[in-house]
C-alpha positions in Angstrom: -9.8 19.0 -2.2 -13.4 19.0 -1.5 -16.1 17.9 -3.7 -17.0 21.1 -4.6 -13.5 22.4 -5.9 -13.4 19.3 -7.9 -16.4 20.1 -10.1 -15.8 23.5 -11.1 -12.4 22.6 -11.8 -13.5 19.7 -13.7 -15.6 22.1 -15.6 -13.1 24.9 -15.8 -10.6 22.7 -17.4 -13.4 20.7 -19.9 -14.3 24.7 -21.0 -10.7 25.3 -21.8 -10.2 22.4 -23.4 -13.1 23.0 -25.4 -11.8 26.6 -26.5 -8.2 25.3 -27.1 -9.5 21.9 -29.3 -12.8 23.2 -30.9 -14.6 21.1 -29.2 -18.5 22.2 -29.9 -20.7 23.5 -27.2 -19.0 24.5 -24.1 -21.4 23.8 -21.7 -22.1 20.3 -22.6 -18.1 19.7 -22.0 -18.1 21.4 -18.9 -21.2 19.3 -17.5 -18.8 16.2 -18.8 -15.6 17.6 -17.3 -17.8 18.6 -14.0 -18.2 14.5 -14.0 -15.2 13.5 -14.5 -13.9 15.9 -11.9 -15.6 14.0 -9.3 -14.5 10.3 -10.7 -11.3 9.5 -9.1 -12.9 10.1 -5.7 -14.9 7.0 -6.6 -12.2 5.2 -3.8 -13.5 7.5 -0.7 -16.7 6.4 0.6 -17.8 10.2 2.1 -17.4 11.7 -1.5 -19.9 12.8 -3.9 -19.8 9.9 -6.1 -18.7 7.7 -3.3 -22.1 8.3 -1.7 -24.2 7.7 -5.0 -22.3 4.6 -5.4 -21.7 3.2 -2.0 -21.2 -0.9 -2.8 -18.7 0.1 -6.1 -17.0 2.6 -3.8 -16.6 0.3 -0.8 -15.0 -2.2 -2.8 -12.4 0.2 -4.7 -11.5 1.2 -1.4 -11.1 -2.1 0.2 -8.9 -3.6 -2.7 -6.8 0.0 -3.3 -7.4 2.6 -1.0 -8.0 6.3 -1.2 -5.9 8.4 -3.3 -3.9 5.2 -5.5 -5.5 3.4 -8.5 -8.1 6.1 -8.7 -5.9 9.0 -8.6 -3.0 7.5 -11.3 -1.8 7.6 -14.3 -2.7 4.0 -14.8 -6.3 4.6 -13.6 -6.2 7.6 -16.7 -5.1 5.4 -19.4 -7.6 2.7 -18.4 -10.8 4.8 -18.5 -9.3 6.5 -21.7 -8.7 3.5 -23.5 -11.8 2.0 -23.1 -13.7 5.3 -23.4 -12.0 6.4 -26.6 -12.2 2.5 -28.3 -16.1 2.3 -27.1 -17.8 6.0 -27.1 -19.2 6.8 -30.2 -18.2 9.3 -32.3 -20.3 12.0 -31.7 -20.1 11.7 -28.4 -16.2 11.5 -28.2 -16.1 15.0 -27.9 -17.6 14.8 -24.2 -15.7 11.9 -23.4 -12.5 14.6 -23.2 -14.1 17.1 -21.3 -14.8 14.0 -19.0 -11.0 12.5 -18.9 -10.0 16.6 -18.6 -12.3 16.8 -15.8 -10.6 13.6 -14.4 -7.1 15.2 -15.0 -8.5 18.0 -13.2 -8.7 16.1 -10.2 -5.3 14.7 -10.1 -3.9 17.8 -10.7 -6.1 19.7 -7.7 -5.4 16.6 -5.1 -1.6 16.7 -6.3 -1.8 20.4 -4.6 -3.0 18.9 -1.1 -0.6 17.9 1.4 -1.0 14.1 0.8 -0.6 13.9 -2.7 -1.4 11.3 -4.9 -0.1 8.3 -5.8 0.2 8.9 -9.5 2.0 6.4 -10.1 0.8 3.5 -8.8 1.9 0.8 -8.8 4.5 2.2 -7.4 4.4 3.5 -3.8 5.7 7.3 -4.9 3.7 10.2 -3.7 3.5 12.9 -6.0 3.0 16.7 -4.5 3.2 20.0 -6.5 5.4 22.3 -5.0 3.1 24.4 -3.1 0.1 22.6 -1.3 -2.7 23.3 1.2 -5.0 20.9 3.4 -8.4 20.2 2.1 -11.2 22.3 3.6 -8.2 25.2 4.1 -8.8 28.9 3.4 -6.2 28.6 0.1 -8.9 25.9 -1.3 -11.7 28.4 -0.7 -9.7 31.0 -2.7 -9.0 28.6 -5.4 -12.6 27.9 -5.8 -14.0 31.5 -5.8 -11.2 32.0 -8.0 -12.6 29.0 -10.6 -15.9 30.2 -10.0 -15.7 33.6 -11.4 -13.6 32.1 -14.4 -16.9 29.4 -15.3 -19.2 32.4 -15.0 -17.0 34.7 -16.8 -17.0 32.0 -19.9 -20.6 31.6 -19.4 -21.0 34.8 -19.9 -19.1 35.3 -23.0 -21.7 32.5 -24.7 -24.2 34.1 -23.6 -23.7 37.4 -24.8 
């Protein structure tokens, strides 16, 4: 999925995740999950983080590759645990909008036809059962279709 896609699903899922877990002002967890939605992609040099960060990303990708460590389970648990053990408290609830956001990703590149590697280590690609290529017509559906949800929540607030 492109860069795009990933931050308004990042966002889409921090705003439901705020709803579902009371999580206080759901614009401030979307802007967090719209981070972490970009995250994993941290491996891919062409990326929007890859090109903020172009020495860390380099590196990621020359000891991993794209779509393994950054886009597993593993990679999840790591950035959680240190996250929830060093994130102060009031802050906390934007660190889950972020690792929803990250979620979001995995979920959204598990729908491509390369999958992830979600469990890495281990050499197992992981696929939804109905995928698309990145850049496809189904991804520019898929991202109208988040779209209109953010600005229908946004909406609600505001009103």
């Amino acid at each position: 999925m492109q860069g795009k896609t990933h931050t308004v699903g990042g966002a889409a899922a921090a705003v439901i995740a705020a709803q579902v877990m009371n999580l206080g002002d759901p614009a401030l967890v979307a802007a967090s999950g719209a981070i972490g939605g970009i995250v994993p992609d941290i491996c891919h040099g062409g990326s929007k983080i890859g090109r903020r960060l172009p020495i860390l990303s380099k590196i990621i990708n020359l000891l991993f590759g794209h779509r393994t460590f950054t886009h597993s389970l593993l990679f999840l648990l790591i950035v959680g645990g240190i996250g929830f053990y060093n994130v102060p408290g009031d802050s906390l609830n934007l660190f889950i909008g972020f690792m929803v956001g990250m979620g979001s990703h995995l979920l959204l590149d598990a729908a491509t036809k390369n999958g992830i590697a979600f469990f890495y280590p281990l050499k197992i690609k992981v696929r939804l059962p109905f995928t698309t290529r990145t850049g496809s017509f189904i991804e520019y559906v898929v991202f109208a279709a988040i779209t209109v949800f953010l600005v229908y929540s946004g909406w609600k607030y505001i009103g």
